[in-house]
C-alpha positions as CSV (number, residue, x, y, z in Angstrom):
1,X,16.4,14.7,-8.5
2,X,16.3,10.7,-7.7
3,X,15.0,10.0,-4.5
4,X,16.3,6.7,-3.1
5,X,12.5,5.4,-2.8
6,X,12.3,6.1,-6.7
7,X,16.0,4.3,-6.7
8,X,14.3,1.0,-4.8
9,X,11.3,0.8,-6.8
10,X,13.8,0.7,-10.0
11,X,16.0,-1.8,-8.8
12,X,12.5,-3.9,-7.9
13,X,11.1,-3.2,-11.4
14,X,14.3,-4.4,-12.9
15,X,14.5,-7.7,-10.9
16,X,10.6,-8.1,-12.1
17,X,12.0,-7.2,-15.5
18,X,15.2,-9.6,-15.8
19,X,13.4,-12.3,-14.6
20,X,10.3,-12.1,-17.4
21,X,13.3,-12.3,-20.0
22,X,14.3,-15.6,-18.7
23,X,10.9,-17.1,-19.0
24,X,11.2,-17.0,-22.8
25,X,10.2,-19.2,-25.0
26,X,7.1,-21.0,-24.6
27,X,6.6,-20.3,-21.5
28,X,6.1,-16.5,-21.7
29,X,4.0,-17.0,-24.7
30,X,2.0,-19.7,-23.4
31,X,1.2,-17.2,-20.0
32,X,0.1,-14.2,-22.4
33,X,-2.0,-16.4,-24.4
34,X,-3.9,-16.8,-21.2
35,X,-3.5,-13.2,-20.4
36,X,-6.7,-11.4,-20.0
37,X,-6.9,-8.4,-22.2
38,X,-8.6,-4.9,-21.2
39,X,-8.0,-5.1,-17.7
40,X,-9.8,-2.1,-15.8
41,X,-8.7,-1.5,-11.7
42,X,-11.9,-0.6,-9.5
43,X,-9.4,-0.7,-6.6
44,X,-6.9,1.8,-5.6
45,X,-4.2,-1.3,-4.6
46,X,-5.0,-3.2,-7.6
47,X,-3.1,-0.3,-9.0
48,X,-0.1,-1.0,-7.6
49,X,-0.1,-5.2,-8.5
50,X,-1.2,-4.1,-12.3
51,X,1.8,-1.0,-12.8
52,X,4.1,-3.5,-11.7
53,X,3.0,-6.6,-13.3
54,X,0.6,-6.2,-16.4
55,X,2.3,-5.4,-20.1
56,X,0.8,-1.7,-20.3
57,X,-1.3,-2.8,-23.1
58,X,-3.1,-4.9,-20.8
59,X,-4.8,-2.1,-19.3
60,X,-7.6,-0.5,-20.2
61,X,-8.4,2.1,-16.9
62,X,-6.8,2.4,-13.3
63,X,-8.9,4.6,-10.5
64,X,-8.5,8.1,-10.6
65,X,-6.8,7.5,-7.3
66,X,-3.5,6.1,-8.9
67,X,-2.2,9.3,-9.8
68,X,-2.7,11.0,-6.6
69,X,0.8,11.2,-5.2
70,X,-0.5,11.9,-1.6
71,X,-2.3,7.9,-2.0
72,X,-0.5,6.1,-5.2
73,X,2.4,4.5,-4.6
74,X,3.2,4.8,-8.5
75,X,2.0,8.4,-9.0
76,X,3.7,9.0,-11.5
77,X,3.7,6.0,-13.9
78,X,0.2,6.1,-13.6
79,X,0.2,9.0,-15.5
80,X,0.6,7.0,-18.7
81,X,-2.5,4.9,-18.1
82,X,-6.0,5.8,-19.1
83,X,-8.0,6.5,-15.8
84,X,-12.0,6.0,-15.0
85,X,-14.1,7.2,-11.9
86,X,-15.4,3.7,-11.5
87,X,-19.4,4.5,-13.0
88,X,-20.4,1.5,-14.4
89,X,-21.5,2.5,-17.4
90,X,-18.1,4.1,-18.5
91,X,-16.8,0.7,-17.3
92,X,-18.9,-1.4,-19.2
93,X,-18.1,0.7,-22.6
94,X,-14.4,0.1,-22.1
95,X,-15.4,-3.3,-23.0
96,X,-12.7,-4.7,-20.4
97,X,-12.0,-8.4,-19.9
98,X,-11.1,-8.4,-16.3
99,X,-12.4,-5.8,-13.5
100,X,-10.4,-5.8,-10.1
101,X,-12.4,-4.8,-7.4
102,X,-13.0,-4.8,-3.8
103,X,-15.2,-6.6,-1.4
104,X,-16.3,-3.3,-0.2
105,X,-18.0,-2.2,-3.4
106,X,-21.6,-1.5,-3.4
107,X,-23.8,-4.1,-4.2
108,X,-26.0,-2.5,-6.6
109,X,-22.5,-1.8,-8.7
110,X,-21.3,-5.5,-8.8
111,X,-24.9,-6.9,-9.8
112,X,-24.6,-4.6,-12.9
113,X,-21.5,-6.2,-13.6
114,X,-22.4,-9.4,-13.2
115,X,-22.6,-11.9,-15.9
116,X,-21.0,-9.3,-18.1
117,X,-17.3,-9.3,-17.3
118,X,-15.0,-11.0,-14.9
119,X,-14.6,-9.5,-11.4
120,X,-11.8,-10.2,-9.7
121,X,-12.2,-9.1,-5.8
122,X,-8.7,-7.9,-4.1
123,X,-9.3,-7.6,-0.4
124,X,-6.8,-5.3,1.3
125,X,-3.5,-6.9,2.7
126,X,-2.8,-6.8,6.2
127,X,0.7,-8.2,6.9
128,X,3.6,-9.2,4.3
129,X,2.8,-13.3,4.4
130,X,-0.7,-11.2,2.5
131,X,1.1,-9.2,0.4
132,X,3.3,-11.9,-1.1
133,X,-0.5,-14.1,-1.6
134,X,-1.8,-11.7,-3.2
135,X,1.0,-10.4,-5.5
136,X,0.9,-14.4,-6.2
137,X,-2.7,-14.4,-6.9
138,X,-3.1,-11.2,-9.1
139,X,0.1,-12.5,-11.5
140,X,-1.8,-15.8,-12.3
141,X,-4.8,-13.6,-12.8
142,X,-3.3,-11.6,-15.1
143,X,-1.5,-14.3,-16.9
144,X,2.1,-12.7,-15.2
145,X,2.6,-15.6,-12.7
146,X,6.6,-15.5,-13.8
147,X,6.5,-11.7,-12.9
148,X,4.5,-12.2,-9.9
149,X,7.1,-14.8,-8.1
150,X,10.2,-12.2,-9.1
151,X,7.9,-9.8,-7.5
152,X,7.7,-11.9,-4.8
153,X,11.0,-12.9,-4.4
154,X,12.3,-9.3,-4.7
155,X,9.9,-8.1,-1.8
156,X,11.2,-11.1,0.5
157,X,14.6,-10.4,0.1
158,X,14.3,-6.7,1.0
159,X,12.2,-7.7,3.9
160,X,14.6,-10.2,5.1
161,X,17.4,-8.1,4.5
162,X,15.8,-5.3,7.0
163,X,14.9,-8.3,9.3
164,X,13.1,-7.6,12.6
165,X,14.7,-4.9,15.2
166,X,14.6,-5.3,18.7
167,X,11.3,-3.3,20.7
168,X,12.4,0.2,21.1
169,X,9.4,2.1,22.5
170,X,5.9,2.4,22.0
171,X,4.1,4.0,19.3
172,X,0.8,5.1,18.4
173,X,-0.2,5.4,14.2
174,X,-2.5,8.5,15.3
175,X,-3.9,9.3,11.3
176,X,-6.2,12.5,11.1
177,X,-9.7,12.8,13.2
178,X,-8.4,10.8,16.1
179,X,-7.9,7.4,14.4
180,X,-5.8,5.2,15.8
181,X,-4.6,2.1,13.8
182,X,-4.8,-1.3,16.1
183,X,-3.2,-4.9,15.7
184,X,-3.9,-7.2,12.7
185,X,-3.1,-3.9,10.1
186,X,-0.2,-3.7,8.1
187,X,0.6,-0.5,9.7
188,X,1.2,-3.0,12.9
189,X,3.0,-5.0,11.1
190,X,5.5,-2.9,10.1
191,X,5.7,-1.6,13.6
192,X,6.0,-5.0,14.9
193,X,9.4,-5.2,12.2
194,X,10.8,-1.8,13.0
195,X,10.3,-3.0,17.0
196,X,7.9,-0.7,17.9
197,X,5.4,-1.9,20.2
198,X,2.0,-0.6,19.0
199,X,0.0,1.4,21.5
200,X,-3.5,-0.1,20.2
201,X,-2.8,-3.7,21.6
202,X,-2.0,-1.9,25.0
203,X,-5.5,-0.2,24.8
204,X,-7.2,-4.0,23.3
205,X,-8.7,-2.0,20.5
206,X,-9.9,-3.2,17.2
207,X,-8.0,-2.7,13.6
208,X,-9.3,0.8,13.9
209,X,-10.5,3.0,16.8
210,X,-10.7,6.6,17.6
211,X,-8.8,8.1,20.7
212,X,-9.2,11.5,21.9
213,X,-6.7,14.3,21.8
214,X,-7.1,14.1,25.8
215,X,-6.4,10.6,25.9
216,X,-3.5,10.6,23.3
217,X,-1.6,13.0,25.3
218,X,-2.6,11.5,28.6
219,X,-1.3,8.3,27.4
220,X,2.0,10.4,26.2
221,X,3.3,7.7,23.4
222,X,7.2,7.4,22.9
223,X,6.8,8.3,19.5
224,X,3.7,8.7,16.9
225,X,4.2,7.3,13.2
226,X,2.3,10.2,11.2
227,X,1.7,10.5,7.0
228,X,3.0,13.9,6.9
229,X,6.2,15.7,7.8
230,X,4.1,18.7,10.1
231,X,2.9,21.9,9.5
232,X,0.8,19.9,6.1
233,X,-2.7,20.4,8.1
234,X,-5.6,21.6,5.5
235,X,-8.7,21.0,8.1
236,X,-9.8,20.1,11.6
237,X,-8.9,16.1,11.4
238,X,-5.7,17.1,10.3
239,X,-4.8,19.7,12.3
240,X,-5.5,17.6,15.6
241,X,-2.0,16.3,15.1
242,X,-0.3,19.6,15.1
243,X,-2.3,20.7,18.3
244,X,0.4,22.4,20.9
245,X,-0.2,20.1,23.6
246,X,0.2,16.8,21.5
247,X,3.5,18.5,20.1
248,X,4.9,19.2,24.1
249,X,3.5,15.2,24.4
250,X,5.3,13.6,21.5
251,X,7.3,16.7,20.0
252,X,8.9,16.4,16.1
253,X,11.9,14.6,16.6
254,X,10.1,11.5,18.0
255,X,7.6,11.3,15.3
256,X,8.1,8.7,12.2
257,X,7.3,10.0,9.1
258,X,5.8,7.2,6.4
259,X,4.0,8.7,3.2
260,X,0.6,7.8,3.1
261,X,1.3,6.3,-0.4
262,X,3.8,3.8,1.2
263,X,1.1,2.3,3.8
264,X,-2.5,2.9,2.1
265,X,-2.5,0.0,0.2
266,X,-0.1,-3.5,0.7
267,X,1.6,-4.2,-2.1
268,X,4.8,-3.5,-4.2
269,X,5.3,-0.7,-1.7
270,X,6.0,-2.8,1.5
271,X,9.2,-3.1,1.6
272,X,9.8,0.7,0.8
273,X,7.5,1.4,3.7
274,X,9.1,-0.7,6.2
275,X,12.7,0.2,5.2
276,X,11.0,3.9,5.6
277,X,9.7,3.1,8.8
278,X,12.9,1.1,10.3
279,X,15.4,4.5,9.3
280,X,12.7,6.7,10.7
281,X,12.3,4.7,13.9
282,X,16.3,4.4,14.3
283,X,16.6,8.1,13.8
284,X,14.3,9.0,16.8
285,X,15.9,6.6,19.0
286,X,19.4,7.4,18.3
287,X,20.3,4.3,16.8
């Protein structure tokens, strides 16, 4: 069956679509003559901006990561991509002409690659205005910079269509072991659209902090924005959320639901996760 997230990334991919068959001519062929072949993804959200921009044959490897539904926003199409584990060496013998990567990479890793293939480094995107930057940014990259602005332009008008609702309540993103997600995330920005006022800046936390189960529940949330639907717990840091006494705090029907695969990364998948987010956060306030 069709969800209607699968329905939206459709519609998305064939707004990217329509508009690469207007830039025909010698404009498209111009951009894939500058368009690096044998591209290989070190970085899980690099994913995302090559499934929904590169011609397949662009791509040599994705991570291993893509095609975990539970952190992939594109699960499933990345089944039809070769995959690596990121080792060097199995890099290095795909012969690729780009690597995307991230700033967080070890350091003994990039030097190996230095001077021996270009390394693109993709640093995570904390709000929309980054998204958009860096959907612009991998496109010319990739020799896709007609793709990237339909990309763009798709994303802003969904996100301008859900505009920015009115503050509703406060809300903590509690993730597994205690974490709590603070301002200048893209999880708070989404909050920020679906007018929830994020617990973290209340607290003057950092982008990411930890908060006990005692102080969760003493600080008794109007609602909690969670990755899973309940009762999904496989080991201590998950299980934390479905303690008793946090479910008398902030019981089921006042926590959000956003897949994990929506909100990992920044990318293609924003405007699915704050459309997710919005409809989750007017269901629990009766709107």
């Amino acid at each position: 069956m069709t969800t209607k997230p699968d329905r939206r990334r459709k519609r998305t991919a064939r707004a990217v679509a329509a508009a690469a068959l207007l830039c025909s001519g010698s404009v498209r062929a111009g951009a894939a003559d500058e368009a690096p072949s044998r591209i290989v993804s070190l970085n899980a959200c690099a994913d995302q901006y090559l499934i929904a921009l590169a011609d397949k044959s662009q791509i040599a490897a994705l991570t291993h990561f893509s095609r975990d539904p539970s952190l992939s926003y594109y699960a499933e199409a990345a089944k039809d991509y070769p995959v690596t584990k990121g080792e060097v060496e199995a890099v290095l013998a795909l012969r690729p002409g780009l690597v995307i990567t991230n700033p967080y990479r070890r350091a003994d890793d990039l030097a190996l690659l230095k001077g021996k293939v270009e390394i693109l480094s993709l640093k995570p995107a904390n709000s929309f205005a980054e998204v958009v930057e860096e959907t612009r940014r991998i496109a010319a990259a990739i020799g896709q910079s007609e793709r990237g602005e339909a990309l763009a332009r798709a994303m802003q008008t969904r996100v301008a269509a859900a505009g920015q609702r009115p503050i509703g309540g406060i809300a903590a993103h509690y993730q597994r072991g205690g974490y709590l997600t603070g301002p200048g995330t893209l999880m708070d920005d989404l909050m920020s659209r679906a007018g929830l006022d994020n617990l973290a800046r209340r607290l003057n936390g950092g982008k990411i902090g930890r908060l006990s189960l005692e102080e969760i529940i003493a600080r008794r949330p109007d609602y909690l924005v969670v990755s899973n639907a309940g009762g999904e717990g496989q080991d201590q840091g998950e299980l934390v959320l479905e303690h008793p006494a946090l479910a008398r705090a902030v019981p089921a029907a006042r926590r959000l639901h956003v897949p994990a695969a929506f909100t990992v990364c920044g990318g293609p998948s924003y405007p699915d996760a704050l459309e997710r987010l919005q409809a989750e956060a007017a269901r629990a306030m009766g709107r």
